[in-house]
C-alpha positions in Angstrom: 7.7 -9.6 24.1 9.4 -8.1 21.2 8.7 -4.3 20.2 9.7 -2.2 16.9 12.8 -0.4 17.3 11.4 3.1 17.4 13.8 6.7 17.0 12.4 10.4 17.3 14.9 12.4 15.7 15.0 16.3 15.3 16.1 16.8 11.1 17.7 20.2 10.0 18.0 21.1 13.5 19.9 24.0 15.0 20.6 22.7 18.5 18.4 21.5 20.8 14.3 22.1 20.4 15.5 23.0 17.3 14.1 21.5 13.6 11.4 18.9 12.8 10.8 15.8 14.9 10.4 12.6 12.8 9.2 9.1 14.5 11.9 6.3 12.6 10.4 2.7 13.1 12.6 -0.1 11.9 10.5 -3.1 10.6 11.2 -6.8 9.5 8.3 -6.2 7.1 5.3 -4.2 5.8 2.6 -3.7 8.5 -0.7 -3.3 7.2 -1.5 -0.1 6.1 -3.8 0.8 8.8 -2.0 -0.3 11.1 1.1 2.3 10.2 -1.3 5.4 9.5 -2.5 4.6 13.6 0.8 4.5 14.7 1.7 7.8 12.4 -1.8 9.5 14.5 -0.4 7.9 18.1 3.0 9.6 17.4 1.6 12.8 16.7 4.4 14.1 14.7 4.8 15.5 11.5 5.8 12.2 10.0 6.3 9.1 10.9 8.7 7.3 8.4 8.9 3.8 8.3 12.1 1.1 7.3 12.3 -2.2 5.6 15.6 -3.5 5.5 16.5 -4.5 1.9 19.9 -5.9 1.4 22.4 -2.9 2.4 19.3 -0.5 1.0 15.8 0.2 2.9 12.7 0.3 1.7 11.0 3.5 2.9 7.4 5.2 3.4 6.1 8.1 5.1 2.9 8.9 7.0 1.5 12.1 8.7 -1.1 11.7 11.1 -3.7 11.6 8.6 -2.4 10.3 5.3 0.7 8.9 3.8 2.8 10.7 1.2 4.8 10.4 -1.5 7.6 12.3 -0.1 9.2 13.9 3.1 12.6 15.0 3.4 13.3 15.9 7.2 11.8 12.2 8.1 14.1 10.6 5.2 17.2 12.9 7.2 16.0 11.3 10.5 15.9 7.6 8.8 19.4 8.3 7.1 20.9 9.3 10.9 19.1 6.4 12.6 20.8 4.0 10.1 24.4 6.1 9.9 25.0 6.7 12.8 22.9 4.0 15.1 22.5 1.1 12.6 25.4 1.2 10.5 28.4 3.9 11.7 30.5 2.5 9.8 28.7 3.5 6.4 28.7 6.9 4.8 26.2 6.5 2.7 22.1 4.9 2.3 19.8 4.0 -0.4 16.3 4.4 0.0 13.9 2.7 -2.0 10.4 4.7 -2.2 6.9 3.8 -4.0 6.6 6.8 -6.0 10.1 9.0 -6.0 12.4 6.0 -6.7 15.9 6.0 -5.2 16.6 8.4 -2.2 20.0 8.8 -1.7 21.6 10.1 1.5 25.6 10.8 2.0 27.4 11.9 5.5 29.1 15.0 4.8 31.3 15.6 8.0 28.6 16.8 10.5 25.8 17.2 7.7 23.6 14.2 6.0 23.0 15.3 2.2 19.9 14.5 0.8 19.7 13.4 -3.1 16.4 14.1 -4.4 14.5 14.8 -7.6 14.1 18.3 -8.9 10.5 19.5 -8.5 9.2 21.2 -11.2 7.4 24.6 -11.6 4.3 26.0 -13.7 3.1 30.0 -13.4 -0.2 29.8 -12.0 -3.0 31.9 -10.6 -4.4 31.8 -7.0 -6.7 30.1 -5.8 -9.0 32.7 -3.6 -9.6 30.1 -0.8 -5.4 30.1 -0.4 -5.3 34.1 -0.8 -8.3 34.5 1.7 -6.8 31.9 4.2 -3.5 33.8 4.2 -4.7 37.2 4.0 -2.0 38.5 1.0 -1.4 38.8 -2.7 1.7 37.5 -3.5 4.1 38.8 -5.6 4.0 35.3 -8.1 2.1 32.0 -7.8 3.1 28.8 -9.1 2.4 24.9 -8.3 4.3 22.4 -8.1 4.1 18.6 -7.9 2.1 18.8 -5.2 2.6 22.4 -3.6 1.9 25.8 -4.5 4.7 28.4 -4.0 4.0 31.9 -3.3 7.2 34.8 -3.7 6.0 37.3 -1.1 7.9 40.6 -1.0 10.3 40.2 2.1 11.0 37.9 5.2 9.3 39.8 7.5 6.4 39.4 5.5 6.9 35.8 5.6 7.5 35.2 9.3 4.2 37.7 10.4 2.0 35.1 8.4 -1.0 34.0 10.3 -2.8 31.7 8.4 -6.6 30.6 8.9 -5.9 27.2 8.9 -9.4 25.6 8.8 -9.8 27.6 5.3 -7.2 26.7 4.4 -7.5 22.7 4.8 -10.1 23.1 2.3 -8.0 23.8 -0.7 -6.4 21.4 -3.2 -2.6 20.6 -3.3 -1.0 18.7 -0.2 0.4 22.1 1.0 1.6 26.0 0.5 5.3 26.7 0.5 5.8 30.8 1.5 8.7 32.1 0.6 11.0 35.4 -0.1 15.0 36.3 -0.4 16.5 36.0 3.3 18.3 38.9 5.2 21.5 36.7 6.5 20.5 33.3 4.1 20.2 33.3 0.4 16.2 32.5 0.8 13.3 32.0 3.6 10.4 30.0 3.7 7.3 28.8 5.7 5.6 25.7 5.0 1.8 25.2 5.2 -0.5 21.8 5.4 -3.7 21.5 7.6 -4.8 19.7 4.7 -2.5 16.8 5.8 -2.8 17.6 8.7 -0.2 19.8 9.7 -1.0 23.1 9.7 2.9 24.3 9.6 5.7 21.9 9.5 8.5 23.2 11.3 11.2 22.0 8.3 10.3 20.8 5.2 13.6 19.3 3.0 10.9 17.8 0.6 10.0 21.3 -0.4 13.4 22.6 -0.9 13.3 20.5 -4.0 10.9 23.2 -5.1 11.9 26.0 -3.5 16.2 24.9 -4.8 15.2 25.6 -8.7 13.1 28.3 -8.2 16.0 30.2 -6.0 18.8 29.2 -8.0 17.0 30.7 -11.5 16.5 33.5 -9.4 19.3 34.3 -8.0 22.0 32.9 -10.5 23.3 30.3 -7.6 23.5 26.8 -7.3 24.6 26.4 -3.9 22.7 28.3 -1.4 21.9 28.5 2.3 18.1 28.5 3.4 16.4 29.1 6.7 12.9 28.1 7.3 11.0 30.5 9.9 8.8 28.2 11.8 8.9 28.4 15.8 10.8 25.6 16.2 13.3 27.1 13.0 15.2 24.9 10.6 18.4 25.3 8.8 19.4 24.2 5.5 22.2 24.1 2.8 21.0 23.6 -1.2 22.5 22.7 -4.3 20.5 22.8 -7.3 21.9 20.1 -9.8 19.7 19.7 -12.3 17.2 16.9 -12.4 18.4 16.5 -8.7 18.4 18.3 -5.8 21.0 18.1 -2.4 20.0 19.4 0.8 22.2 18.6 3.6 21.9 19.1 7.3 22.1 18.3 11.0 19.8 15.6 12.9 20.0 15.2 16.7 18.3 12.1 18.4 15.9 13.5 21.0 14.5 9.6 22.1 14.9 5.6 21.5 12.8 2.8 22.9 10.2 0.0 21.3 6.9 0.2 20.1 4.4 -2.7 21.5 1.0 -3.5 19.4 
């Protein structure tokens, strides 16, 4: 009996326990949809990101336990280590192919992957009450996103004392709620929030450092900066703002490898 080569990989980690699991499945071919949304809830992970090979490039999609999204950037750092440094070593670089970003482009810098995303872009906005109610603040500016709303709160320790009502909170609109403020020994902070795909805080979220990259670097006057996010498990990242793309580099550890049997 053949199984799906399956990886569990900890992305933006800081050591070991460290960063956000993602499940990496390597496929021949497109399972039915279904079929990858129930592997997605058996894993039980953040995201679950699946591979098709396509000529030296992948073809690439993501799923959470509940739905599947248009972008995630810690599972498309655990596919990129899977296939640098397990698949391929002897390649520095991988195309992805997604449904609706386009072309994801990861590069081995030395110990670091480096992600190449689009920017995200950013519209002033007011708060919804069922967001401000669920996290209990006002925060200092509110703005949306593609598909998140970013909130500047005043400092980090406001950040990390957070504690959201997370069944409220799965009833507003958006796929999620990035929290974030200038950092104390990093450039900028962040939390990121979304029972409403069912995660009520991912531990590292690179897709919303395409968000949170512009918004910092017109902020501050940088384009390269260093960003921690403040989860329990903690994440560490390292940003450039370039435009109409974003790079976010770093570290993936692989915590597990075995099969999958349907």
């Amino acid at each position: 009996m053949t199984g799906i080569p399956f990886f569990q990989v900890d992305a933006f980690s800081m050591g070991p326990f460290t960063g956000n699991p993602a499940a990496v499945c390597i496929l021949r071919k497109w399972l039915p949809d279904d079929i990858m949304q129930k592997i997605a809830f058996e894993n039980n992970l953040a995201e679950t990101a699946f591979l098709v090979p396509a000529g030296n490039d992948y073809l690439i999609r993501w799923f959470t336990p509940l739905v599947e999204v248009d972008l995630c950037g810690h599972a498309t750092l655990a596919s990129a280590f899977v296939v640098l440094k397990i698949l391929n070593p002897d390649s520095d670089r991988v195309t992805f192919h997604s449904m609706q970003r386009g072309d994801l482009f990861v590069t081995r810098r030395g110990e670091m992957l480096e992600l190449d995303f689009p920017t995200d872009s950013l519209l002033k906005c007011e708060l919804p009450d069922v967001i401000r109610e669920s996290l209990g603040i006002n925060p200092v500016e509110c703005y949306m996103g593609r598909s998140d709303y970013l909130l500047l709160l005043n400092d980090e320790s406001e950040v990390s004392d957070l504690m959201p009502d997370f069944r409220k909170l799965a009833t507003a609109d958006g796929r999620g709620v990035i929290v974030t403020a200038q950092g104390s020994d990093v450039d900028f902070v962040s939390r990121f929030f979304a029972p409403q795909a069912g995660i009520d805080e991912d531990p590292v979220t690179g897709s919303a450092h395409t968000t949170l990259t512009p918004f910092w670097s017109a902020r501050l006057g940088k384009k390269n900066m260093k960003a921690r996010q403040l989860s329990s498990r903690g994440g560490y990242l390292e940003c450039t703002h370039e435009g109409t793309r974003t790079l976010i580099s770093g570290r993936a550890t692989l915590f597990l490898k075995g099969e999958l049997y349907l």
